[in-house]
C-alpha positions, 0 to 999 in steps of 0.5 A: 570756871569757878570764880570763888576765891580760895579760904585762906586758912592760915598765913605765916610770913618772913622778910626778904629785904625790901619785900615781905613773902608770905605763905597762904596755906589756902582751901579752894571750892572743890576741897583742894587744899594748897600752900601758895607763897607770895611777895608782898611789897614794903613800899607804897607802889610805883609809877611809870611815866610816859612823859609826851614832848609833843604829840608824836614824841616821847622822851626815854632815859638811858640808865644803868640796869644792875639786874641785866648790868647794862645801860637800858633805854626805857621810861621814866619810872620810880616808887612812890613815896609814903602819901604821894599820889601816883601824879605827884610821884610821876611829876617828881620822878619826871623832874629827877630823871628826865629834867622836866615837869608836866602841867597835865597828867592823866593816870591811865591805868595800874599795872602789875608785874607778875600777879600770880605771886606779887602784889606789886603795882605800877601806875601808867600815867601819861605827862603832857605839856612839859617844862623844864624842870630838875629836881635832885633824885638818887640817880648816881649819874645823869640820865640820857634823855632820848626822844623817840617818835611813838609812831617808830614804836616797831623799831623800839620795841625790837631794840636789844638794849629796849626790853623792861616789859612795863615801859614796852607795854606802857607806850603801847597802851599810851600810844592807843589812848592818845589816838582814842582822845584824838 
């Protein structure tokens, strides 16, 4: 396979409310010549956290999903403000939804959500040695932290109310690095 990137000839853009789509008018190595759109994110990236109790437990938020418009069990997770880092975001979105902050916090890796037409990225980053700590967040409501053992992940993964593909895949990927460090 030909891994030489398409000539991109042209780009005309419009606003979508929170995102930006541009048109990529695009020339590809055997003269091809296609329009591709795609949806480029305002904000500064996201993060997922998977905030670890213990060595075996992970701790979950129940929070209102207005897309699916039902209660959703997943991790915690949330945008990144301008100048944060991924682990400074982590341990703030870790204090807003979960109540707790971490004193050692490892980024393990960026994940995206749908490459073929955004750039939008999400950091997996593991938190470990928790503490209490609650910081004010833009939550309407009180999230339900729920601990969940990681070696149960069969019986969450196949949860009705458990189906955001980042946090599904971000334990699985904590899950199996924790037990590479072990």
């Amino acid at each position: 396979m030909n891994c030489k990137l398409p000539i991109i000839h042209g780009i005309t853009e419009h606003s979508a409310g929170h995102m930006r789509i541009e048109r990529l008018d695009l020339e590809f190595s055997n003269g091809e010549r296609r329009q591709f759109e795609r949806q480029v994110s305002r904000g500064h990236g996201a993060v997922v956290v998977v905030p670890m109790l213990d060595h075996e437990t992970v701790l979950l938020v129940r929070e209102y999903a207005a897309g699916m418009h039902r209660y959703e069990l997943g991790l915690v997770k949330g945008r990144m403000d301008a100048g944060e880092t991924p682990v400074q975001a982590a341990n703030r979105e870790l204090k807003e939804e979960a109540g707790y902050g971490a004193r050692q916090l490892d980024v393990l890796r960026a994940m995206t959500l749908a490459p073929t037409y955004m750039n939008h990225q999400s950091w997996l980053v593991l938190a470990r040695d928790l503490y209490p700590e609650r910081l004010p967040g833009d939550e309407p409501e009180e999230l339900e932290v729920v601990p969940w053992k990681l070696a149960a992940l069969d019986q969450l993964m196949l949860r009705e109310d458990f189906s955001e593909g980042r946090s599904l895949a971000a334990l699985f990927i904590a899950r199996e690095w924790l037990a590479g460090q072990a």
